[in-house]
N, CA, C and O of each residue as an XYZ file, in Angstrom:
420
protein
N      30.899      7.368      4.145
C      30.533      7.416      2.750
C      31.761      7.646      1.864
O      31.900      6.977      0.840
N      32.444      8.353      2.140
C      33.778      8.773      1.482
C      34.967      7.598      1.630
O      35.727      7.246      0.728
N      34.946      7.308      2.401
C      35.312      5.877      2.595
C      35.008      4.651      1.420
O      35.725      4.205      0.524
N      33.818      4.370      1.785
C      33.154      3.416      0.582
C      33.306      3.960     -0.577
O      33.085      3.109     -1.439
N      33.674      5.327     -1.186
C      33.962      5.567     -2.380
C      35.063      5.423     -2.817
O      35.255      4.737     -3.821
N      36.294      6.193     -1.995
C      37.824      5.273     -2.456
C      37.749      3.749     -2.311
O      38.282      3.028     -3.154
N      37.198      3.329     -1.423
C      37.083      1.823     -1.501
C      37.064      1.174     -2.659
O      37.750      0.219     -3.022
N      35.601      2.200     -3.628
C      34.856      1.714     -4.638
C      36.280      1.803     -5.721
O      36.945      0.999     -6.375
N      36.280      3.450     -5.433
C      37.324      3.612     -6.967
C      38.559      2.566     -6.743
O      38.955      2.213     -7.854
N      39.091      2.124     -5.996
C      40.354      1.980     -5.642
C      40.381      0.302     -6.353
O      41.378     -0.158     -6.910
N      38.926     -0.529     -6.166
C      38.903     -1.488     -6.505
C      38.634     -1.408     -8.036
O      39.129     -2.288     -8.739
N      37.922     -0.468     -8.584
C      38.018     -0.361     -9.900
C      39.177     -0.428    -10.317
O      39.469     -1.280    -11.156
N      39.880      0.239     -9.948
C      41.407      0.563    -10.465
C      42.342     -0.316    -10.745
O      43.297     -0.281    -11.520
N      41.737     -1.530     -9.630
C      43.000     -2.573     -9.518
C      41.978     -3.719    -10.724
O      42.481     -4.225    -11.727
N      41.181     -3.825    -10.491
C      40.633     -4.807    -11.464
C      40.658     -4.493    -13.364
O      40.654     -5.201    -14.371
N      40.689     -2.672    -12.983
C      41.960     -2.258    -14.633
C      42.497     -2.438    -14.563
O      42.841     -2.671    -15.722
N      43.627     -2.745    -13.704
C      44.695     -2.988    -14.057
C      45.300     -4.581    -14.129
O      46.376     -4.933    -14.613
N      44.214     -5.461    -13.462
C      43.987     -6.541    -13.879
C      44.078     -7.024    -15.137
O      44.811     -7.880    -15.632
N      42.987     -6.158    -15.699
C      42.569     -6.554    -17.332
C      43.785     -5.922    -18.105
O      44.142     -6.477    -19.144
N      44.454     -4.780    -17.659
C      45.620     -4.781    -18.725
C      46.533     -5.785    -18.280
O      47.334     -5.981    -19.193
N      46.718     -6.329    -17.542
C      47.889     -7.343    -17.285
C      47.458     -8.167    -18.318
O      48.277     -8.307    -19.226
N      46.047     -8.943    -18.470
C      45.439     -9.746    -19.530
C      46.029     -9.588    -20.685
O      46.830    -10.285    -21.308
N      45.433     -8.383    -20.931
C      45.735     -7.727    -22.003
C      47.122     -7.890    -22.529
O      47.419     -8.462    -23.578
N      47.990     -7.286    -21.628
C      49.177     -6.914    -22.557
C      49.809     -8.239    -22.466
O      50.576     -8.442    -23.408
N      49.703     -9.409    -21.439
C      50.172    -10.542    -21.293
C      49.735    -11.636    -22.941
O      50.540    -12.465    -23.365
N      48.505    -11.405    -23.553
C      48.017    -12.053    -24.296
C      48.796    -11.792    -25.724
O      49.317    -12.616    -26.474
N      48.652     -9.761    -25.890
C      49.677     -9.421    -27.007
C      50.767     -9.892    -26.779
O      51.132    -10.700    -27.632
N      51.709     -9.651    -25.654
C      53.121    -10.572    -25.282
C      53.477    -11.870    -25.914
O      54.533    -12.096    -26.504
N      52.255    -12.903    -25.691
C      52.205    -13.973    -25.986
C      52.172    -14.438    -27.381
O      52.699    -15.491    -27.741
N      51.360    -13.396    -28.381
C      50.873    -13.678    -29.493
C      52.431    -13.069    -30.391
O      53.073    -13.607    -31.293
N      52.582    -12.092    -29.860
C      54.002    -11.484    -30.777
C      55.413    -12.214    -30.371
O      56.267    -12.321    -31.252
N      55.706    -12.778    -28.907
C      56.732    -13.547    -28.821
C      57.585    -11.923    -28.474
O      58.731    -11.780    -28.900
N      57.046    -11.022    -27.852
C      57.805    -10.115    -27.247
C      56.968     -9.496    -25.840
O      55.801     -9.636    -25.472
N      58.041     -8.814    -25.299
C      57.331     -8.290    -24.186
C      56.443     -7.007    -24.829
O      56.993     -6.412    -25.755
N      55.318     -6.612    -24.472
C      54.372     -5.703    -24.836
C      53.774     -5.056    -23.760
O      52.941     -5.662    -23.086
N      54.124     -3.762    -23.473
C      53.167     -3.061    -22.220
C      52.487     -1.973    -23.042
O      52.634     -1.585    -24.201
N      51.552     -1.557    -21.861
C      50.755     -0.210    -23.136
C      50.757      0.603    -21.835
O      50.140      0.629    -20.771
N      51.811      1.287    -22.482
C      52.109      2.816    -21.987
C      50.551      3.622    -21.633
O      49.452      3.456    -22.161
N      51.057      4.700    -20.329
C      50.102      5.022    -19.661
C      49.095      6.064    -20.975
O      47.868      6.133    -21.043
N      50.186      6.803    -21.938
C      49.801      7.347    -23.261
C      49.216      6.454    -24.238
O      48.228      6.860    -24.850
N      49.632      5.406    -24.455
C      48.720      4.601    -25.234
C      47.438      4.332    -25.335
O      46.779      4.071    -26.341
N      46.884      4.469    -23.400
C      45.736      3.756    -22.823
C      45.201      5.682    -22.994
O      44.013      5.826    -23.284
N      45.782      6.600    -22.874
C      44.949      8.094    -22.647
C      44.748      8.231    -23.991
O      43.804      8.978    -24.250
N      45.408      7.687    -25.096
C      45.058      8.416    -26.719
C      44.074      6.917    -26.929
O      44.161      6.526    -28.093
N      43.398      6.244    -26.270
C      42.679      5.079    -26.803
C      41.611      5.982    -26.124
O      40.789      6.476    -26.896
N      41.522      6.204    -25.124
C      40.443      6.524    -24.286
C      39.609      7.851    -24.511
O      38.391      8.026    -24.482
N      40.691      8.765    -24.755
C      40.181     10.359    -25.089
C      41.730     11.018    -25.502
O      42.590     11.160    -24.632
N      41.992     11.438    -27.090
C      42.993     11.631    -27.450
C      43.062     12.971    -27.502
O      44.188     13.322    -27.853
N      42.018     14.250    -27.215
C      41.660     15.175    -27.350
C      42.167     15.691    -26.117
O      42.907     16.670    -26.218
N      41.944     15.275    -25.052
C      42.059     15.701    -23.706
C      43.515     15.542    -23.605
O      43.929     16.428    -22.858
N      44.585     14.716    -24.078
C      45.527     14.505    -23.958
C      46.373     16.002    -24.906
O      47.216     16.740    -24.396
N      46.063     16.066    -25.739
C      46.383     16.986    -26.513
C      46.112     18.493    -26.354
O      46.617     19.501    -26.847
N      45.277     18.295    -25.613
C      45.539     20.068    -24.647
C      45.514     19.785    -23.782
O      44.758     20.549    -23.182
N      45.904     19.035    -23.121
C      46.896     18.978    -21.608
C      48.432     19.807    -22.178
O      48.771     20.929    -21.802
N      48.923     19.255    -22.797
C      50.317     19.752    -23.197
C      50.315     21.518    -22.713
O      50.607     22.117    -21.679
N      49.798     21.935    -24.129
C      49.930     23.336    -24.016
C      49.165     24.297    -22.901
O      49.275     25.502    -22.672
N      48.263     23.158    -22.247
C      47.494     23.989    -20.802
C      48.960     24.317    -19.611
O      49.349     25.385    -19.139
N      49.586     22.631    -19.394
C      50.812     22.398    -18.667
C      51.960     23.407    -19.182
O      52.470     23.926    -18.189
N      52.388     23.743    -20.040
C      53.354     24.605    -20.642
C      53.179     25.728    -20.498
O      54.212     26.365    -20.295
N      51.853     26.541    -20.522
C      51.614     27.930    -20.439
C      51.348     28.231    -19.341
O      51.868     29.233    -18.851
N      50.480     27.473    -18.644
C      49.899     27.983    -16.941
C      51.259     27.689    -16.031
O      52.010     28.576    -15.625
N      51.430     26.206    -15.784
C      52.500     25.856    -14.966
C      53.465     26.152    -15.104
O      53.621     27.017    -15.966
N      54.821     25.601    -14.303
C      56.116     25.653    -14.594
C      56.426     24.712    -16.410
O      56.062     23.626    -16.860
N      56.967     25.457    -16.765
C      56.867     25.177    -18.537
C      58.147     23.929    -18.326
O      57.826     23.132    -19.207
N      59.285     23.397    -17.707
C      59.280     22.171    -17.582
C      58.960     20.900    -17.128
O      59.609     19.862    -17.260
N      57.703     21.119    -16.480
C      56.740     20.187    -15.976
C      56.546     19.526    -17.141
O      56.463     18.348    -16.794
N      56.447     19.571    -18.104
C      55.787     18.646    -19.525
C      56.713     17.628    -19.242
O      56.656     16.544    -18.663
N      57.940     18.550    -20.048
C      59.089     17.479    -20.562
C      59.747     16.490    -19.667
O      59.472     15.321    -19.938
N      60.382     16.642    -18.876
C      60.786     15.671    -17.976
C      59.749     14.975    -17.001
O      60.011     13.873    -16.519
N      58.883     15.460    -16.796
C      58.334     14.723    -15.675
C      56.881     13.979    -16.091
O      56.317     13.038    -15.532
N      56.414     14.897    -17.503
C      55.019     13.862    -17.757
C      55.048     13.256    -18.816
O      54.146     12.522    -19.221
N      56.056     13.488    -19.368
C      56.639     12.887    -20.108
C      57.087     11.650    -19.971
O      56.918     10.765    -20.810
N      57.695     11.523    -18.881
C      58.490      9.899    -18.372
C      56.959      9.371    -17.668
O      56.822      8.148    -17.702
N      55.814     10.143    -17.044
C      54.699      9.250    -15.898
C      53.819      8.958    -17.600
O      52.888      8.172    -17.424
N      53.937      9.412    -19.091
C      53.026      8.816    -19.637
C      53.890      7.843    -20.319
O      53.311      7.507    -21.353
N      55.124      7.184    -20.190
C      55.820      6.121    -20.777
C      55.712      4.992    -19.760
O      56.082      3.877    -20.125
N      55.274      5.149    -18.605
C      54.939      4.253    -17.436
C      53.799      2.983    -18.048
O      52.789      3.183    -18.723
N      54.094      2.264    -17.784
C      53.034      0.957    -17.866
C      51.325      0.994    -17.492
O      50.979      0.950    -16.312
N      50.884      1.030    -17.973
C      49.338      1.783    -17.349
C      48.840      0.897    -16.274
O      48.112      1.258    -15.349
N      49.287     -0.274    -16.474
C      48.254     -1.628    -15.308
C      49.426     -1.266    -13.948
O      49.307     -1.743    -12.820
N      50.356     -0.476    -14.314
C      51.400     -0.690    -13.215
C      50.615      0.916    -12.395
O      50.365      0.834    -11.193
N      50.355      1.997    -12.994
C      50.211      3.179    -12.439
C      48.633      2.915    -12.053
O      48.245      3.628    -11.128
N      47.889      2.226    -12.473
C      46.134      2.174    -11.992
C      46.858      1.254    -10.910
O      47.136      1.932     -9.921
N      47.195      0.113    -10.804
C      47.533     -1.219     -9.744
C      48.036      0.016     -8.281
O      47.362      0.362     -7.311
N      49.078      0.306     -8.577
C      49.681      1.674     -7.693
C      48.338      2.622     -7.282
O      47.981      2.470     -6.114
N      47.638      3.470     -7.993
C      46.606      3.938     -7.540
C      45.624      3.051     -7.030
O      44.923      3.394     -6.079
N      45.501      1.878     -7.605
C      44.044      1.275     -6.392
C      44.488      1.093     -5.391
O      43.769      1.363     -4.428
N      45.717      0.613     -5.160
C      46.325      0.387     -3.235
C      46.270      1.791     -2.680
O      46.094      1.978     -1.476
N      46.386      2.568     -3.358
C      46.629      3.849     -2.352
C      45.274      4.262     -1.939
O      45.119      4.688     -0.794
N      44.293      4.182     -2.739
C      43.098      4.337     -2.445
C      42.233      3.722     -1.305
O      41.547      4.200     -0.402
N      42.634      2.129     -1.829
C      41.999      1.375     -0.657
C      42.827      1.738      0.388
O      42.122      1.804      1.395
N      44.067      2.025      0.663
C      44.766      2.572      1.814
C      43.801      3.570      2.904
O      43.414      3.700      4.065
N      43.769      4.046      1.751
C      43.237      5.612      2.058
C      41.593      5.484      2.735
O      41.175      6.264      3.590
N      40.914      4.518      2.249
C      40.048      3.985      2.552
C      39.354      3.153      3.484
O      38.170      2.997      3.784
N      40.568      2.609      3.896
C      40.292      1.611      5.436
C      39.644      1.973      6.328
O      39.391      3.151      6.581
N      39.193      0.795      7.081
C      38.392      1.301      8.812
C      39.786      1.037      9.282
O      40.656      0.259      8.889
N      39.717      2.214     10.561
C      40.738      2.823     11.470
C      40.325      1.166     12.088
O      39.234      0.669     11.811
N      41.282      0.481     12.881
C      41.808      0.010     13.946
C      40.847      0.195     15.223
O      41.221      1.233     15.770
N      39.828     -0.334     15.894
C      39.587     -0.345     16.983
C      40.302      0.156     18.338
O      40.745     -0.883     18.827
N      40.625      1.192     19.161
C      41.481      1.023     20.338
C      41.476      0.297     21.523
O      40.701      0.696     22.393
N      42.216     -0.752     21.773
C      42.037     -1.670     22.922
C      42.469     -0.623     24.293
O      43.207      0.359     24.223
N      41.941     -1.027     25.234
C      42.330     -0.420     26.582
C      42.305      1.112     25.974
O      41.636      1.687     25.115
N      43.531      1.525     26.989
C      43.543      3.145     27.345
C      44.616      3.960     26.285
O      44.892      5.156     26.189
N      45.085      2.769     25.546
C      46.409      3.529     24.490
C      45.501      4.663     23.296
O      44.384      4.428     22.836
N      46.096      5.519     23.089
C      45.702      6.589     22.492
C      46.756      6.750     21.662
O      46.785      7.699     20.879
């Protein structure tokens, strides 16, 4: 069962990230520049609230340079590139094991 659920999510993930390839390929096209939408672009479209106390949750609880350097650079990341990356790992994660032939263990 747990299986079939990364399966599930993993294919969601990649078929978002499908549609932003669409996506940002179409703006690309229409402006005559390259156009990606940052992994922040796609979190303040989606829920801009949640993004906005993440900050000061990350700063006060955690190590207080965790923000700046490090989520800082994963929300300037390409979003179809970081979902595409998460659905493989998922379906990875997800596979049927390999049958064992003979006696190898």
């Amino acid at each position: 069962m747990i299986r079939f659920f990364l399966r599930m999510i993993g294919l969601f993930s990649l078929a978002a990230a499908f549609i932003l390839v669409i996506y940002d390929g179409t703006k690309s096209i229409a402006s005559n520049a390259v156009i990606l939408t940052s992994v922040r672009a796609l979190w303040d479209t989606l829920n801009a609230a949640s993004l906005a106390s993440l900050q000061p949750l990350l700063e006060q609880s955690a190590v207080p340079s965790l923000w700046d350097p490090v989520f800082t650079t994963f929300l300037s990341w390409p979003s179809w590139a970081v979902l595409a990356v998460l659905g493989i790992v998922l379906i990875v994660l997800g596979r049927r094991r390999k049958p064992l032939i003979g006696y190898a263990r």
